[in-house]
C-alpha angles and dihedrals in degrees: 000000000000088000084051088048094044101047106029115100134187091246093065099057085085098054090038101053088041094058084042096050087047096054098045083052086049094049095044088061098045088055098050088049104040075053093046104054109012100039092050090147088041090223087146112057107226101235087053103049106020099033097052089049093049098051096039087056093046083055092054098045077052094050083052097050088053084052095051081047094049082045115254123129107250121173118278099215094141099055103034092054104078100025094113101105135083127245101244119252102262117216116206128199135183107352100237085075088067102041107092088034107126108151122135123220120209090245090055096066128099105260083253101053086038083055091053099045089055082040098056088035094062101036088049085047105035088053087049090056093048096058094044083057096058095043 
């Protein structure tokens, strides 16, 4: 809780709600559609069965994240997935457009900070989904 309090900065609650609103939309989706093809007799209620996984394996991709901060390598599976895109060209124009610009992208942040923002994102969503899963 002291390392929370000493690294994380103001600047890393946008990143960070940005990577946990994407993964409870991810998981949603996981979960209608784990209950849409595989639990066609709907023996097994969603929140049970989806929304536990999900949030088990959101505390392990935490769990994972505090590893990558206390320095071992841990796998980057979160970050290397979807990294087949290009950053788009940017056209600037006059530099007063740019000169109370102050937001920070996920990309832009030290890999530290970039390990405690996925930490604090899965464990924000994984204990969402938990508690969805004993509702």
């Amino acid at each position: 809780m002291q390392y929370l309090r000493k690294h994380f900065k103001r600047y890393m609650v946008r990143p960070m709600l940005y990577r946990a609103f994407t993964r409870l939309i991810l998981g949603l989706t996981a979960a209608l559609l784990w209950d849409h093809f595989v639990n066609v007799s709907a023996l097994l209620p969603m929140r049970t069965f989806a929304f536990l996984f999900l949030g088990v394996l959101l505390l392990v991709a935490a769990w994972m994240s505090y590893l990558r901060l206390d320095g071992i390598k841990a796998p980057q599976f979160d970050r290397k997935i979807f990294d087949w895109h290009h950053k788009p060209v940017r056209t600037y124009g006059d530099m007063i457009d740019y000169v109370n610009e102050d937001v920070v992208d996920f990309e832009d942040l030290e890999e530290d900070e970039q390990s405690l923002c996925l930490l604090l994102a899965d464990v924000l969503c994984g204990v969402i989904f938990l508690v969805a899963s004993f509702i």
